[in-house]
N, CA, C, O and CB atoms as a CASP TS submission, in Angstrom:
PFRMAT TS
TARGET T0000
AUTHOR 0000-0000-0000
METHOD Language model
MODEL 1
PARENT N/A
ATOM      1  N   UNK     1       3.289 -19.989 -88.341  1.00  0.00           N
ATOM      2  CA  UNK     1       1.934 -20.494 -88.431  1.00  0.00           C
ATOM      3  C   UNK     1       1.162 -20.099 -87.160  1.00  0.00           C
ATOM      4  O   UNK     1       1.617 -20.270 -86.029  1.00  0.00           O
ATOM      5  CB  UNK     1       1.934 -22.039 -88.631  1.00  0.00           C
ATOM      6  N   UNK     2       0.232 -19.681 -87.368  1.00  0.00           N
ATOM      7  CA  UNK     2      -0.545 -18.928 -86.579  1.00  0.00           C
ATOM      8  C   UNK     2      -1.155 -19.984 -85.635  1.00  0.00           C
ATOM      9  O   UNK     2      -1.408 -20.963 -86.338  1.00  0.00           O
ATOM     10  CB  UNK     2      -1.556 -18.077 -87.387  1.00  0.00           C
ATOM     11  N   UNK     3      -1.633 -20.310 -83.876  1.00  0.00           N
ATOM     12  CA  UNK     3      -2.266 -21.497 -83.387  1.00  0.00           C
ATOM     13  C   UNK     3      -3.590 -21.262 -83.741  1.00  0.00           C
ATOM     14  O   UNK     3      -4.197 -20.215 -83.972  1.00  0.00           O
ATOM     15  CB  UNK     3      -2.087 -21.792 -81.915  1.00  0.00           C
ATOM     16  N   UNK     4      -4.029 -22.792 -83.741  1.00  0.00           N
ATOM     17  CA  UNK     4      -5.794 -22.553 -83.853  1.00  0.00           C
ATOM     18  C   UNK     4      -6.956 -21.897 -82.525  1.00  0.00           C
ATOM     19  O   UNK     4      -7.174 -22.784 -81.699  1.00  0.00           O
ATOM     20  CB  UNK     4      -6.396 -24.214 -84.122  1.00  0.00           C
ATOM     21  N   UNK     5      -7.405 -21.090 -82.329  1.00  0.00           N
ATOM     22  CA  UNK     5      -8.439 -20.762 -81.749  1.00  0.00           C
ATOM     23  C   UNK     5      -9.447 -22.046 -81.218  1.00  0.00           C
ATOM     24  O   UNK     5     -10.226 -22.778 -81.828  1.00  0.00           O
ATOM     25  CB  UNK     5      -9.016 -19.861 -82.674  1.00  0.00           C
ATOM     26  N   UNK     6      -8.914 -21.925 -79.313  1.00  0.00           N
ATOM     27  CA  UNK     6     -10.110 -22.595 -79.170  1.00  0.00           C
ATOM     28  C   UNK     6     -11.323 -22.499 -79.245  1.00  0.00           C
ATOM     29  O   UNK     6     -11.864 -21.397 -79.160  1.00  0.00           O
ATOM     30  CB  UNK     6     -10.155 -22.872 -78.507  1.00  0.00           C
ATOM     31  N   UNK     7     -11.968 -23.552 -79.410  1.00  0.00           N
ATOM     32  CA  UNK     7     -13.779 -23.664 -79.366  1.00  0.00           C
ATOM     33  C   UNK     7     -13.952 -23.569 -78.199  1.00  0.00           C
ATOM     34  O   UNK     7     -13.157 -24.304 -77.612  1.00  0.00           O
ATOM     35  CB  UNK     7     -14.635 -25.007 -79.861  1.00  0.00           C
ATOM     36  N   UNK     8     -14.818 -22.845 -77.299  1.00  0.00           N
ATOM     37  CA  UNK     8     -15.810 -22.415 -76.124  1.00  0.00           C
ATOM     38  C   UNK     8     -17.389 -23.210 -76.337  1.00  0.00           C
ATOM     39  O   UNK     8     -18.368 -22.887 -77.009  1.00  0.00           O
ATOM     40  CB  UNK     8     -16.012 -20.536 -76.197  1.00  0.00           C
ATOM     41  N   UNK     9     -17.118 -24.387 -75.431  1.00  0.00           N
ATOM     42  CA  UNK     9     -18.338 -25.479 -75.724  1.00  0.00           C
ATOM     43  C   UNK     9     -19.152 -24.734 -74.017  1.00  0.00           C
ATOM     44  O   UNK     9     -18.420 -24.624 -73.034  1.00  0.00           O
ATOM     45  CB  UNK     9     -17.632 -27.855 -75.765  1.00  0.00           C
ATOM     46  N   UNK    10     -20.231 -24.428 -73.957  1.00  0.00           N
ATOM     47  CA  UNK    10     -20.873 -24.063 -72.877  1.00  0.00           C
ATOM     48  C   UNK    10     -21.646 -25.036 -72.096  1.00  0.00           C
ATOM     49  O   UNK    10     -22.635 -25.545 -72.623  1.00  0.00           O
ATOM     50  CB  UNK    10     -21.598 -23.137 -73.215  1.00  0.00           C
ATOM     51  N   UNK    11     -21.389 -25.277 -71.183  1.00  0.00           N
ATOM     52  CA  UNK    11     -21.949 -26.280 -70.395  1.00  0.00           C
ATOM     53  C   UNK    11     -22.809 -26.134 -69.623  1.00  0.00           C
ATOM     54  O   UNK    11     -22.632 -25.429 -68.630  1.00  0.00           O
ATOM     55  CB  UNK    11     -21.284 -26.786 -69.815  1.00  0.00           C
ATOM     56  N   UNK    12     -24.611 -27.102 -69.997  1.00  0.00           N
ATOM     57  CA  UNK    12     -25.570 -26.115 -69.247  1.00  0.00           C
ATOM     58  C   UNK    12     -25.605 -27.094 -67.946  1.00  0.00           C
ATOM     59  O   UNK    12     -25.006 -28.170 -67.910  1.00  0.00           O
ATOM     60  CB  UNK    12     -27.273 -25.737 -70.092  1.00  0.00           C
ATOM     61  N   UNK    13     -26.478 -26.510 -66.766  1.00  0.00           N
ATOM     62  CA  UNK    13     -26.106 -26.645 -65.597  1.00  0.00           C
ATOM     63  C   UNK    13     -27.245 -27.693 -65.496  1.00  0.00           C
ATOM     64  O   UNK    13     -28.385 -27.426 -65.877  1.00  0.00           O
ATOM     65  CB  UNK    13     -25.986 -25.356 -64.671  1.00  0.00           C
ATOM     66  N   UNK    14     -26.877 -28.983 -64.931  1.00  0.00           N
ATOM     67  CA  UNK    14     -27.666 -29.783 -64.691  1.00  0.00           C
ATOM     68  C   UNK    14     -28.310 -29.967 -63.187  1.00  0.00           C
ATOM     69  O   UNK    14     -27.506 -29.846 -62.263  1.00  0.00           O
ATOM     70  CB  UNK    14     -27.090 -30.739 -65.152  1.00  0.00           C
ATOM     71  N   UNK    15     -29.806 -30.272 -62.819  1.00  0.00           N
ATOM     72  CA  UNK    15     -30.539 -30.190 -61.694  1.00  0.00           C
ATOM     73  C   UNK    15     -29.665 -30.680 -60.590  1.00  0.00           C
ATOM     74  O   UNK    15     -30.382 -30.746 -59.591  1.00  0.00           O
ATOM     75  CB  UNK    15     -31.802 -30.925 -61.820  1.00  0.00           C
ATOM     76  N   UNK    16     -28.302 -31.099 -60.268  1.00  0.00           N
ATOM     77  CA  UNK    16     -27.872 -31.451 -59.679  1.00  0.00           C
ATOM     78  C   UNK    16     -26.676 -30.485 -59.408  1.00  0.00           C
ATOM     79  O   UNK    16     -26.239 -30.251 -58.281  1.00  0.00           O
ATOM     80  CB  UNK    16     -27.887 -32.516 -59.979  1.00  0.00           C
ATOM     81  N   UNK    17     -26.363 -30.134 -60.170  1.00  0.00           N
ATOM     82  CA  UNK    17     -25.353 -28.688 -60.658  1.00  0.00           C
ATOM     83  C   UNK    17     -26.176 -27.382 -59.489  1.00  0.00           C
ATOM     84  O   UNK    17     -25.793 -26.890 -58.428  1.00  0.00           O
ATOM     85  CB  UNK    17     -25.689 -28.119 -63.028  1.00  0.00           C
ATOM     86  N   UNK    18     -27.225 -27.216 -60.186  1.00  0.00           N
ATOM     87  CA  UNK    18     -27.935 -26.241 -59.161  1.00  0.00           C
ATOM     88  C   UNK    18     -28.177 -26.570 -57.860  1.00  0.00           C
ATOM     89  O   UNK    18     -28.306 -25.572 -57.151  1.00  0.00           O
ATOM     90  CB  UNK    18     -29.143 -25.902 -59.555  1.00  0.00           C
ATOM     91  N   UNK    19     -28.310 -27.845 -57.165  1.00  0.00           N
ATOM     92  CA  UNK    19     -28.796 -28.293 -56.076  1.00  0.00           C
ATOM     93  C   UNK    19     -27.116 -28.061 -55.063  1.00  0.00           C
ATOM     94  O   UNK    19     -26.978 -27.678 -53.902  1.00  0.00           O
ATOM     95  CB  UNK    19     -29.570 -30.025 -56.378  1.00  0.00           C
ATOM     96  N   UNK    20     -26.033 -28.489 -56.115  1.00  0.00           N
ATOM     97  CA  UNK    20     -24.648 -27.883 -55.108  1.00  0.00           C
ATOM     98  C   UNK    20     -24.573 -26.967 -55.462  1.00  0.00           C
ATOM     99  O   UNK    20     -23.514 -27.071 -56.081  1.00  0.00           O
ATOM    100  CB  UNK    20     -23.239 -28.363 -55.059  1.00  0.00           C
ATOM    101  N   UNK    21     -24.850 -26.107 -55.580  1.00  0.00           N
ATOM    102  CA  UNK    21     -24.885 -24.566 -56.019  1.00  0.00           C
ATOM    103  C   UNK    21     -25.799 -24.204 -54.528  1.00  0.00           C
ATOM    104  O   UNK    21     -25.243 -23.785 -53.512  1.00  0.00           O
ATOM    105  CB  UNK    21     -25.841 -24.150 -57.888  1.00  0.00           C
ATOM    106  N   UNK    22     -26.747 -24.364 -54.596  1.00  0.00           N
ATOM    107  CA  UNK    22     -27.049 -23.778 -53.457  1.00  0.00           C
ATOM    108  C   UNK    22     -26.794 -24.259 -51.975  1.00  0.00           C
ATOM    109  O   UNK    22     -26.892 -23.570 -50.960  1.00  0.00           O
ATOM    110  CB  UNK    22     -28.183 -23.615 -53.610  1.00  0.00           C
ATOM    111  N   UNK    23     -26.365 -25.902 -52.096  1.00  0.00           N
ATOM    112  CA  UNK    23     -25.656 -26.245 -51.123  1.00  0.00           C
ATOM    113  C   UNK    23     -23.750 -25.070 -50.578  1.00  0.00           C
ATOM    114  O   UNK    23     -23.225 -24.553 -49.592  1.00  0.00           O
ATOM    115  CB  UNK    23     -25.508 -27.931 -51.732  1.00  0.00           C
ATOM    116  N   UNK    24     -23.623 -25.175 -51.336  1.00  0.00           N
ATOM    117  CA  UNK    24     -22.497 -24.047 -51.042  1.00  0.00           C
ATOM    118  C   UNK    24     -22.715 -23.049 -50.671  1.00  0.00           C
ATOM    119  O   UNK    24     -22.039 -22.591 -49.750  1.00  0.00           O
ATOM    120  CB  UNK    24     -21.812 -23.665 -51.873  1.00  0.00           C
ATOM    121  N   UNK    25     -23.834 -22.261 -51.296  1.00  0.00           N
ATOM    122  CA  UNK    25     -24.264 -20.890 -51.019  1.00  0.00           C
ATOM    123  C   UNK    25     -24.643 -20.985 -49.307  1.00  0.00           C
ATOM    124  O   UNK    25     -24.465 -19.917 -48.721  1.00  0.00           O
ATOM    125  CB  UNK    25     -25.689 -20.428 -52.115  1.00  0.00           C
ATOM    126  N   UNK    26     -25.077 -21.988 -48.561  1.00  0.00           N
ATOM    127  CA  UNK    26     -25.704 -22.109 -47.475  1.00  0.00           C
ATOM    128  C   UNK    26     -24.412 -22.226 -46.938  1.00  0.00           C
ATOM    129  O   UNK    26     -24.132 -21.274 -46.210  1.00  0.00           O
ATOM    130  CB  UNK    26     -26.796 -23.127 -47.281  1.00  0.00           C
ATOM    131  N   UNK    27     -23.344 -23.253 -47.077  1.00  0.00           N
ATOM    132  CA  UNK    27     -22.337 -23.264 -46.452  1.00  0.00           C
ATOM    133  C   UNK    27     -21.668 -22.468 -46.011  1.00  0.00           C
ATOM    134  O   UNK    27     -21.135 -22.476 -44.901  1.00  0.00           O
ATOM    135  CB  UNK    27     -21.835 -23.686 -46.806  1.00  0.00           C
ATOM    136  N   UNK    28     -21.565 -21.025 -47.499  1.00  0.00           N
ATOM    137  CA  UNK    28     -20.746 -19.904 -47.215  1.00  0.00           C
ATOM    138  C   UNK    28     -19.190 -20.180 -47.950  1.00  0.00           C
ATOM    139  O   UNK    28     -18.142 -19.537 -47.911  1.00  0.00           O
ATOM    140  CB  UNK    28     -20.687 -19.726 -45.509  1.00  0.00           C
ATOM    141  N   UNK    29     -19.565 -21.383 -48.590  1.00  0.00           N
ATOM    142  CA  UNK    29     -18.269 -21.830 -49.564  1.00  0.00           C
ATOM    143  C   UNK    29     -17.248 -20.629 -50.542  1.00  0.00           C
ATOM    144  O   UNK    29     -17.464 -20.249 -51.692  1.00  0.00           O
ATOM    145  CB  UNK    29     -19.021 -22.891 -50.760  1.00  0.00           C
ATOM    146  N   UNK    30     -16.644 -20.420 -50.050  1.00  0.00           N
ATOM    147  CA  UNK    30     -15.495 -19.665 -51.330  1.00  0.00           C
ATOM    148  C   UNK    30     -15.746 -19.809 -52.113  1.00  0.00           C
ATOM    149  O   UNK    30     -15.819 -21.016 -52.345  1.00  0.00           O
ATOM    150  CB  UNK    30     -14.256 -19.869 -51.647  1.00  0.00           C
ATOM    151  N   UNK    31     -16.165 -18.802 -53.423  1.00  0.00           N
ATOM    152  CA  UNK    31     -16.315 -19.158 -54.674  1.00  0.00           C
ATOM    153  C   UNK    31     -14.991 -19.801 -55.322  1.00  0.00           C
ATOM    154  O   UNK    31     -15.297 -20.583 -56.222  1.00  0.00           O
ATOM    155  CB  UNK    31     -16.783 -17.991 -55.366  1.00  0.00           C
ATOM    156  N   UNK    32     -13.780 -19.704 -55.143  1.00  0.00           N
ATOM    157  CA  UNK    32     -12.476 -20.094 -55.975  1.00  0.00           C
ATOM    158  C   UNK    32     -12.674 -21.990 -55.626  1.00  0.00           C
ATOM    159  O   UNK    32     -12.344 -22.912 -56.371  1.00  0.00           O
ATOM    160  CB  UNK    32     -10.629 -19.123 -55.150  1.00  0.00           C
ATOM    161  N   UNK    33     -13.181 -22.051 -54.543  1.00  0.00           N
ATOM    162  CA  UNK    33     -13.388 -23.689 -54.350  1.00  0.00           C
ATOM    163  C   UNK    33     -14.291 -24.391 -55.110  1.00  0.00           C
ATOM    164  O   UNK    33     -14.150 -25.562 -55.461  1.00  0.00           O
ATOM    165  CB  UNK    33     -13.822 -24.045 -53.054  1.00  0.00           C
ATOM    166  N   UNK    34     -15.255 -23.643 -55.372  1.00  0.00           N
ATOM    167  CA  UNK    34     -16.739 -24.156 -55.813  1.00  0.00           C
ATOM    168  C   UNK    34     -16.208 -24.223 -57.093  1.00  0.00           C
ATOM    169  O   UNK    34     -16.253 -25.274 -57.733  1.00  0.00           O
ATOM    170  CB  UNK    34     -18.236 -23.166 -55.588  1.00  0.00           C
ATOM    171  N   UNK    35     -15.525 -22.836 -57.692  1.00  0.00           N
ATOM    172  CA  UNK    35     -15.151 -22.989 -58.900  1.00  0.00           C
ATOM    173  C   UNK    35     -14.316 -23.945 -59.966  1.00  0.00           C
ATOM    174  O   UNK    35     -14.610 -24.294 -61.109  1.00  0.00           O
ATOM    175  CB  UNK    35     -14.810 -22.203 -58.875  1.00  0.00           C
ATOM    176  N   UNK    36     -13.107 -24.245 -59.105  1.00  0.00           N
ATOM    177  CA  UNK    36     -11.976 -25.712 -59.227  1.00  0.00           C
ATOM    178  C   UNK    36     -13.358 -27.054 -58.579  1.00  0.00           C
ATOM    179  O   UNK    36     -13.044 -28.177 -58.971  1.00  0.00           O
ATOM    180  CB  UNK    36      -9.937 -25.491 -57.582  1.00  0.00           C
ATOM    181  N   UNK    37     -14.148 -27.052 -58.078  1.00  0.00           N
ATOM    182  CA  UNK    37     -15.063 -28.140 -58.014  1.00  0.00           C
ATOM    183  C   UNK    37     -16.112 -28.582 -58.878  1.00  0.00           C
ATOM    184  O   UNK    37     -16.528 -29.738 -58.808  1.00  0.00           O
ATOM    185  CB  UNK    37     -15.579 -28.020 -57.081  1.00  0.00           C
ATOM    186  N   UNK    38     -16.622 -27.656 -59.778  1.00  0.00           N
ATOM    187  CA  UNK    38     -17.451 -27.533 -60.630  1.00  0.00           C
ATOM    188  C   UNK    38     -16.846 -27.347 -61.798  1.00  0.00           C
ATOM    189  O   UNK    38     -17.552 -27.482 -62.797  1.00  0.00           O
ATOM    190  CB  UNK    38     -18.257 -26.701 -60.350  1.00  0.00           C
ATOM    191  N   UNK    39     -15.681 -27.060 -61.943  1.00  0.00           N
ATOM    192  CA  UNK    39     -14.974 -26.667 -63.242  1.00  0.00           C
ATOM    193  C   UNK    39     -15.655 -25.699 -63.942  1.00  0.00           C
ATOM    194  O   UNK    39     -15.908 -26.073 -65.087  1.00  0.00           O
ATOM    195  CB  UNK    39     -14.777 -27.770 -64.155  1.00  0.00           C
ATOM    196  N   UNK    40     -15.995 -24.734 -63.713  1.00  0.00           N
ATOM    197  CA  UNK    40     -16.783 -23.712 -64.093  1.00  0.00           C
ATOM    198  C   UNK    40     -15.873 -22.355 -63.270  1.00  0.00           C
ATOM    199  O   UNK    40     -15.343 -22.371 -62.159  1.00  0.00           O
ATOM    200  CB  UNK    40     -18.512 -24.042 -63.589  1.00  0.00           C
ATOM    201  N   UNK    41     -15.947 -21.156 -64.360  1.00  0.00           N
ATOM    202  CA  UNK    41     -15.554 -20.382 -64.149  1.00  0.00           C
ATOM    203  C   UNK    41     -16.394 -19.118 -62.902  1.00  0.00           C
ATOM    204  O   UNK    41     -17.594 -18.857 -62.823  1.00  0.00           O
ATOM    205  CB  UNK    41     -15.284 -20.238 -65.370  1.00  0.00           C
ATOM    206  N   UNK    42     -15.358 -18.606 -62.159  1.00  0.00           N
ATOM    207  CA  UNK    42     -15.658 -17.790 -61.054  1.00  0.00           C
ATOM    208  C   UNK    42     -17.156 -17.009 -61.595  1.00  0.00           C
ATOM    209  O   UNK    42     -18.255 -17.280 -61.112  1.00  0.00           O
ATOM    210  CB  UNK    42     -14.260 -16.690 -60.710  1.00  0.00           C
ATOM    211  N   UNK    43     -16.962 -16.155 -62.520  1.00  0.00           N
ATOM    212  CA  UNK    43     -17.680 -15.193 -63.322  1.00  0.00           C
ATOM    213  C   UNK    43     -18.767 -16.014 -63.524  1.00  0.00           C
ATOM    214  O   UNK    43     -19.845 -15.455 -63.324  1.00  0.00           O
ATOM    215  CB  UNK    43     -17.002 -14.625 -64.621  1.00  0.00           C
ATOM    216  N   UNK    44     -18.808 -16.980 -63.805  1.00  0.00           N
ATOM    217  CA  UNK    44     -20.113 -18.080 -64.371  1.00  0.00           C
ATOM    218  C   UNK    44     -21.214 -18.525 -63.501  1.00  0.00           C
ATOM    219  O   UNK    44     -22.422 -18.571 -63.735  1.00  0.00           O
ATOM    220  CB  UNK    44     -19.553 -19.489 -64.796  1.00  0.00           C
ATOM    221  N   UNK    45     -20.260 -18.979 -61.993  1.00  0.00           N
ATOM    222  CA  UNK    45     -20.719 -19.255 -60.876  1.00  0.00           C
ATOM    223  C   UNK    45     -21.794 -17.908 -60.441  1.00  0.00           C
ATOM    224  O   UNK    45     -23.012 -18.009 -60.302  1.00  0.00           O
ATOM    225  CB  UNK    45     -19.451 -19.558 -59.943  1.00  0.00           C
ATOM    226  N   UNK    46     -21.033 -16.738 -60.286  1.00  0.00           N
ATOM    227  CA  UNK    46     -21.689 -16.267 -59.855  1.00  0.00           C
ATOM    228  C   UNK    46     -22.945 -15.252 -60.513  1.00  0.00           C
ATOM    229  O   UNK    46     -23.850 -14.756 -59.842  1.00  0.00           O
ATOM    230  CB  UNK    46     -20.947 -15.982 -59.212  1.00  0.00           C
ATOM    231  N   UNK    47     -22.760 -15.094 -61.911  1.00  0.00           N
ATOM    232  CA  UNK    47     -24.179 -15.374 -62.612  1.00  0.00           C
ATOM    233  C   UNK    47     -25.296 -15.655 -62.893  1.00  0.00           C
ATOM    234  O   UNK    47     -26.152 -14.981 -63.465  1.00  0.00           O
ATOM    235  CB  UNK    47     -24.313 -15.603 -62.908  1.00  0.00           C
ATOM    236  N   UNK    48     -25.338 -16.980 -62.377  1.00  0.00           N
ATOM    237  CA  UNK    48     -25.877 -18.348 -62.312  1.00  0.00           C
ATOM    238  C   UNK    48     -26.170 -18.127 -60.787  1.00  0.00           C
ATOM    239  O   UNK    48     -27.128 -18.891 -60.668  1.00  0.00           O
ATOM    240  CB  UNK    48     -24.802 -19.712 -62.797  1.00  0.00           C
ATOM    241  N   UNK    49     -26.006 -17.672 -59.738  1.00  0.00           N
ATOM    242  CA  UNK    49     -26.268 -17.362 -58.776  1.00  0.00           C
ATOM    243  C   UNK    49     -27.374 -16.074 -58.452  1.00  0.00           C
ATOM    244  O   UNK    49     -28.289 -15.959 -57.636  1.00  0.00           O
ATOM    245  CB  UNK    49     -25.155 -17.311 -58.408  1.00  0.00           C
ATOM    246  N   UNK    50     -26.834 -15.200 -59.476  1.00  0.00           N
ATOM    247  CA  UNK    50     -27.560 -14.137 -59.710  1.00  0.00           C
ATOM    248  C   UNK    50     -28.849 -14.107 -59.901  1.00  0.00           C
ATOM    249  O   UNK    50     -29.670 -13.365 -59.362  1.00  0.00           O
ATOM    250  CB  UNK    50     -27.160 -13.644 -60.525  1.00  0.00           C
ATOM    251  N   UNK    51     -29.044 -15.071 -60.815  1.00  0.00           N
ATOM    252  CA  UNK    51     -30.394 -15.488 -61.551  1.00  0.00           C
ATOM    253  C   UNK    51     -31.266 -16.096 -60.838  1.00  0.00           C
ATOM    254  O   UNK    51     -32.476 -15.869 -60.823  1.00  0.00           O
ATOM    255  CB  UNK    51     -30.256 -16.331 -62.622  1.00  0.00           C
ATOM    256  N   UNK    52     -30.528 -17.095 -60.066  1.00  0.00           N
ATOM    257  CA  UNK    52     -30.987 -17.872 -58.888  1.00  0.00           C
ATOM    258  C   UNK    52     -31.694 -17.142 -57.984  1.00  0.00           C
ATOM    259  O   UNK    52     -32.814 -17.539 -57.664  1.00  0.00           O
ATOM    260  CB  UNK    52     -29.956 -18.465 -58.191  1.00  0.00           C
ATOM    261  N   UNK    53     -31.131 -15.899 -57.399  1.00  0.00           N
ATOM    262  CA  UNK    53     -31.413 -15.244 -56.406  1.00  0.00           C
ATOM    263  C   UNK    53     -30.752 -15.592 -54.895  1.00  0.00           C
ATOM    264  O   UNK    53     -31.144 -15.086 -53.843  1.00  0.00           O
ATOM    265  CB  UNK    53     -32.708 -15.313 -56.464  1.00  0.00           C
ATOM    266  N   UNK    54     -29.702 -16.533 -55.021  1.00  0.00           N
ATOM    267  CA  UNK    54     -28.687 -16.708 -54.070  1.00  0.00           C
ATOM    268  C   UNK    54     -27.325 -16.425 -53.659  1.00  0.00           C
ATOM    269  O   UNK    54     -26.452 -16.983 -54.324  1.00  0.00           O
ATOM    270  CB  UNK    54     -28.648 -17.473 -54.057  1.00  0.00           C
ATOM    271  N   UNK    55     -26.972 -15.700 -52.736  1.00  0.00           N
ATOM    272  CA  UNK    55     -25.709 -15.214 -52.229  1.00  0.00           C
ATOM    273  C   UNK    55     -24.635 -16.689 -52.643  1.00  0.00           C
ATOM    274  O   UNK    55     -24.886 -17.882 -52.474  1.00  0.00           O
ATOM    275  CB  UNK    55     -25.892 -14.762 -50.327  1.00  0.00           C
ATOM    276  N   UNK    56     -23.290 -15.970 -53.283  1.00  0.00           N
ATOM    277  CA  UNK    56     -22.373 -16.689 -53.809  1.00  0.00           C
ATOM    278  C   UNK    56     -21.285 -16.205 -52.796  1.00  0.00           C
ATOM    279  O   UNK    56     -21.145 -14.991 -52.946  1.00  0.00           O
ATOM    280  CB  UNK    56     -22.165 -16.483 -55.370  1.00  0.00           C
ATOM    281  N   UNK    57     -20.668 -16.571 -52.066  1.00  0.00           N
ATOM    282  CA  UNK    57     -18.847 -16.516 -51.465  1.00  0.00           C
ATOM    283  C   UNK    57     -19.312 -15.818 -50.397  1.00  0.00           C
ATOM    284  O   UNK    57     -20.478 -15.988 -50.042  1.00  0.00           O
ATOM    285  CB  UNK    57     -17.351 -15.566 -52.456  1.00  0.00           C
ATOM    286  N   UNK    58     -18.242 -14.684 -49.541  1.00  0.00           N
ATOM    287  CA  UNK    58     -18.211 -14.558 -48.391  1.00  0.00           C
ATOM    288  C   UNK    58     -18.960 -13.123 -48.595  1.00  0.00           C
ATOM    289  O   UNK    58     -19.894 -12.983 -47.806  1.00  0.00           O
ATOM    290  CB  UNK    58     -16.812 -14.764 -47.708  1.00  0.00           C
ATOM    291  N   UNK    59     -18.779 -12.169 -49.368  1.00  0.00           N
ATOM    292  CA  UNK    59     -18.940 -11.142 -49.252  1.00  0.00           C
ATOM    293  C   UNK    59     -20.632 -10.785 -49.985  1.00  0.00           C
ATOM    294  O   UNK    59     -20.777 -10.662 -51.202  1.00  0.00           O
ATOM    295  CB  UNK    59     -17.653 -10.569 -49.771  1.00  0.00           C
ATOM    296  N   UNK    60     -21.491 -10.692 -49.247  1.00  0.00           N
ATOM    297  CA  UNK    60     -22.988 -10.559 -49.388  1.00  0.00           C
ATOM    298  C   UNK    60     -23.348  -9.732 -49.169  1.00  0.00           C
ATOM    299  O   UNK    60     -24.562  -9.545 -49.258  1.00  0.00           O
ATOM    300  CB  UNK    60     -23.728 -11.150 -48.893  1.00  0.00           C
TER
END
């Protein structure tokens, strides 16, 4: 029997979500930290950063 396929529920980023988002970015926070802190994936983080127009992790 074949397993079932998970569902991918997307989680949108709430005004507070973005506000530590750029608190980190100022810090210079590791993305792998931010990422296990936010429960949001590396790739996602820094996306979402992209859009922002703010430097994500060490390498800028």
């Amino acid at each position: 029997m074949a397993k079932a396929k998970k569902i991918l529920a997307r989680k949108s980023y709430t005004a507070a979500d973005l506000k530590l988002l750029k608190q980190h970015s100022k810090a210079k926070t590791p993305v792998a930290r931010i990422s296990k802190q936010m429960k949001r994936s590396v790739g996602a983080l820094r996306q979402k950063a992209l859009q922002l127009g703010i430097g994500l992790g060490h390498q800028r």
